[in-house]
C-alpha positions as CSV (number, residue, x, y, z in Angstrom):
1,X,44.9,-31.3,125.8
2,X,45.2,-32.5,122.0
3,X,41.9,-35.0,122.9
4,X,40.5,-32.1,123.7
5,X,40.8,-30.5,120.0
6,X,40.5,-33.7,118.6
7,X,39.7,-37.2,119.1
8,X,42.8,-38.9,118.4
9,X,42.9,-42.6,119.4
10,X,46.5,-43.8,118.9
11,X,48.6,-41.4,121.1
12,X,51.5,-43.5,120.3
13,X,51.3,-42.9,116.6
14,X,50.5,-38.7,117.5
15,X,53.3,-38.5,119.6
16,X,55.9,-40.2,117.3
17,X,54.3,-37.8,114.4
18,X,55.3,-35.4,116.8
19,X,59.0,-36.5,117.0
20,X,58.7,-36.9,113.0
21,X,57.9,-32.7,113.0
22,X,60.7,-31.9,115.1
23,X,62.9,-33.7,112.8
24,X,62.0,-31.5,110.1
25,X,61.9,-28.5,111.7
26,X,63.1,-25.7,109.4
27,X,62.6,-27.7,106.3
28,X,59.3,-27.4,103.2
29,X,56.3,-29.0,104.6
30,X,55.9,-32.5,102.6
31,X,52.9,-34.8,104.0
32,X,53.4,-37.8,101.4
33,X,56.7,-38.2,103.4
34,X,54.6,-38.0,106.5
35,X,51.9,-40.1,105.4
36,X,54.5,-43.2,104.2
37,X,56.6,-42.8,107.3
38,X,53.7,-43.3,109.8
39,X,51.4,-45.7,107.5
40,X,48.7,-43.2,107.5
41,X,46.8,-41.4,105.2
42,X,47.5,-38.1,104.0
43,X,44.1,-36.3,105.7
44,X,45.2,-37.9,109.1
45,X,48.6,-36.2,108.6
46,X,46.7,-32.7,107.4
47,X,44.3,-33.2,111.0
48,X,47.1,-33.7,113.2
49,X,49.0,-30.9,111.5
50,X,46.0,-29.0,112.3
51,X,45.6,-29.9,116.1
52,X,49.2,-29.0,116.4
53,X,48.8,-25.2,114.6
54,X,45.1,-24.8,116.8
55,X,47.6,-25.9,119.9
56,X,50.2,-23.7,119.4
57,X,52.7,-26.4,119.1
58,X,54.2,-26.0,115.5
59,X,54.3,-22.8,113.5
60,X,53.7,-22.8,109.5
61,X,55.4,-20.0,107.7
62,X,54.7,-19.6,104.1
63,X,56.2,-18.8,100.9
64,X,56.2,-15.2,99.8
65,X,55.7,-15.9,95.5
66,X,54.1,-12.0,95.2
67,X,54.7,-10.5,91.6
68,X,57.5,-13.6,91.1
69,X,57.0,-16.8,88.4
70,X,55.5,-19.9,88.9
71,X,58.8,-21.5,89.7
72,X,58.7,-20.8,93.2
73,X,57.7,-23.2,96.1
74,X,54.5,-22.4,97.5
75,X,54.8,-25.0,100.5
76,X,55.1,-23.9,103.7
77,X,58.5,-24.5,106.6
78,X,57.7,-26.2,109.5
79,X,59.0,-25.1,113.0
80,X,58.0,-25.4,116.7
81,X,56.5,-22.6,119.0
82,X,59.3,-23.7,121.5
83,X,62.3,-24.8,120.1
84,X,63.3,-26.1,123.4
85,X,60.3,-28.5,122.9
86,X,61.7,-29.2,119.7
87,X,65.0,-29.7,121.0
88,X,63.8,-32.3,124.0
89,X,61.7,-34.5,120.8
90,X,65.3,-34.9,119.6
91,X,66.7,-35.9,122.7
92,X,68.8,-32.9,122.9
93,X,68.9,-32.1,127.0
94,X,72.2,-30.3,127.4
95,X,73.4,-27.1,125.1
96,X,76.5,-29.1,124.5
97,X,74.7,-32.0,122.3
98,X,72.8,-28.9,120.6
99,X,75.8,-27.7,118.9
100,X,77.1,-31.2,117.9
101,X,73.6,-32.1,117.0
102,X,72.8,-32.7,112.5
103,X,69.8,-30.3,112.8
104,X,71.7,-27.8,114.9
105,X,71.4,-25.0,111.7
106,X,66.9,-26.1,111.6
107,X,66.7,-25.4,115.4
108,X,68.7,-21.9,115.2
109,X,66.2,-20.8,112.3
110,X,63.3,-22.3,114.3
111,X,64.5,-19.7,117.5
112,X,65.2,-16.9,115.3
113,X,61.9,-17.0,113.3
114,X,59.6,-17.2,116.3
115,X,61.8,-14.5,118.1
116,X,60.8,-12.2,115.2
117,X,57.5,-13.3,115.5
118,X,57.2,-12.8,119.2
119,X,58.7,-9.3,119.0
120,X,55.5,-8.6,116.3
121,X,52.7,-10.3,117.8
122,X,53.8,-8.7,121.8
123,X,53.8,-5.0,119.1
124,X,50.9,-5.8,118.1
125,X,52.0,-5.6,114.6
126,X,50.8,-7.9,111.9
127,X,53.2,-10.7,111.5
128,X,54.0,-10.7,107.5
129,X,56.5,-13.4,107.9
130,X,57.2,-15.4,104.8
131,X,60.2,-17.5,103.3
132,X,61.5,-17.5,99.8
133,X,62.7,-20.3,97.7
134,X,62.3,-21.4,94.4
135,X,62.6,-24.5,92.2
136,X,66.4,-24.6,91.7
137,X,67.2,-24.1,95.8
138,X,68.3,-20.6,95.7
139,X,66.5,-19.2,99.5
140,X,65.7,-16.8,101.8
141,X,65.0,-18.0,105.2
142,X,62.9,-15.0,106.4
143,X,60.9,-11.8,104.5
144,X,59.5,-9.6,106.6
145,X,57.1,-7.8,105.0
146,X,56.0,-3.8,105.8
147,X,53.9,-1.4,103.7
148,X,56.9,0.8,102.4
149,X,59.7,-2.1,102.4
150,X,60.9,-5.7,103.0
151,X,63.6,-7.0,104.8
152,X,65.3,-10.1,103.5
153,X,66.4,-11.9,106.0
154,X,69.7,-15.0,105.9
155,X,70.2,-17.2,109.4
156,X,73.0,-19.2,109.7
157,X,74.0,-20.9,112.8
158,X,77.9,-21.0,112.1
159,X,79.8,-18.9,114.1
160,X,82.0,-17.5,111.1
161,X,80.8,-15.3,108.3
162,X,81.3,-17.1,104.7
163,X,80.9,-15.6,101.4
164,X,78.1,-18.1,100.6
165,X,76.2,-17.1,103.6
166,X,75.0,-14.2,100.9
167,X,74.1,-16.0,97.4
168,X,70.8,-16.3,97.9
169,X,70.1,-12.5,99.8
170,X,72.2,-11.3,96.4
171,X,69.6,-13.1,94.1
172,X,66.5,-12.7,95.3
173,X,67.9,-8.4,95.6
174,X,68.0,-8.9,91.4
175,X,64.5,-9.9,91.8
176,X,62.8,-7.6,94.0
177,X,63.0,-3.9,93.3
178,X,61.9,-3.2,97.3
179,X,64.6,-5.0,98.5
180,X,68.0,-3.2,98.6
181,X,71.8,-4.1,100.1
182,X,70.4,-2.0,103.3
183,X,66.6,-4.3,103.9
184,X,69.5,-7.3,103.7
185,X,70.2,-9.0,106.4
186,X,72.9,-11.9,107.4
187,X,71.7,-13.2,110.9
188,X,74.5,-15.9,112.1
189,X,75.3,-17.4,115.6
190,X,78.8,-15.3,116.0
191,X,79.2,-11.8,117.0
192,X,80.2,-9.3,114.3
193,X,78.4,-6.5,113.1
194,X,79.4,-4.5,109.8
195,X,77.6,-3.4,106.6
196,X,78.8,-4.8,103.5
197,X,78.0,-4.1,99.7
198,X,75.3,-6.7,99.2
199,X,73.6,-6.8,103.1
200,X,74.6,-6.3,106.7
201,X,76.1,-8.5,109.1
202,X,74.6,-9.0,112.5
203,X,75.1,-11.5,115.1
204,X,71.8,-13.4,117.0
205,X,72.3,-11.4,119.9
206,X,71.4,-8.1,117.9
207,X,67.7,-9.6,118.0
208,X,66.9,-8.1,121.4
209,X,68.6,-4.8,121.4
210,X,67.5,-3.2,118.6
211,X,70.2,-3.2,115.9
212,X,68.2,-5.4,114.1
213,X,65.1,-4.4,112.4
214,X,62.2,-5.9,113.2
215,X,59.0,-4.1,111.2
């Protein structure tokens, strides 16, 4: 399929570029790193990156930087259409090894964030998905964007709510006027569901049911 988009000529090297994206799933796009870890240039890396978006394979969501300073990124996070494809370029092939696994907290984000964009695209809605992060590391995972409001969005995979699960949903609030305690959102892999001052708590199950806002 890919040789049909593209003429690539060394599978070998495409295929272990395509471990290399799982292996940064969830994390800021950087194609120097790509380019010096596979000994290409960096327009092969920004072609195959392309045959994987026109494929369907990876998903780029970008930074939201509206009305903010120049400090903020303005790459964009790289996940997978199908985090279980993600999951089996790890070697990940039983759920036990996922929870164990050092990019356990990437692949949760990666399922969340194309759940959210499933739910839009199946709508018919337009996606407005972005991420927020600036300079100093302070980051929201997920904005969803809608005429009259955004939602600000944390995802944590840990099963137990911790107070540092909401430092950077409090600061980017200080920032942005259309973002109140109620359009904040902690999304984490346990169960509980309560309202506090600064955002609400919801567990990942509350992505199907309809607790959880989703335009």
């Amino acid at each position: 399929d890919v040789r049909q988009i593209k003429n690539i000529t060394d599978l070998a090297l495409f295929e272990r570029f395509l471990r290399l994206c799982a292996g940064r799933v969830g994390q800021i796009l950087n194609l120097s790193s790509f380019a010096d870890d596979l000994g290409v240039s960096h327009n092969t890396v920004r072609a195959w990156l392309t045959v994987l978006q026109t494929s369907y394979v990876v998903y780029l969501l970008r930074p939201y930087y509206r009305n903010f300073n120049k400090q903020i990124i303005k790459s964009p996070k790289l996940y997978f259409t199908d985090t279980g494809l993600a999951a089996y370029l790890l070697g990940i092939d039983t759920p036990k090894k996922v929870s164990t696994h050092y990019l356990v907290g990437g692949l949760f984000e990666n399922l969340v964030v194309q759940e959210v964009l499933k739910d839009r695209t199946n709508r018919g809605v337009e996606p407005g998905l972005f991420f927020w992060r600036d300079k100093r590391g302070r980051e929201v995972d997920l904005i969803l964007e809608a005429p009259d409001r955004r939602i600000a969005v944390e995802i944590k995979s840990g099963q137990t709510v911790s107070s540092d699960f909401f430092t950077g949903l409090t600061y980017y609030g200080s920032l942005d006027d259309g973002c109140p305690p109620e359009n904040r959102y902690l999304l984490y892999g346990g169960d509980l569901r309560e309202n506090r001052s600064n955002a609400r708590v919801r567990g990942w199950k509350t992505l199907g049911d309809g607790e959880f806002p989703l335009d």
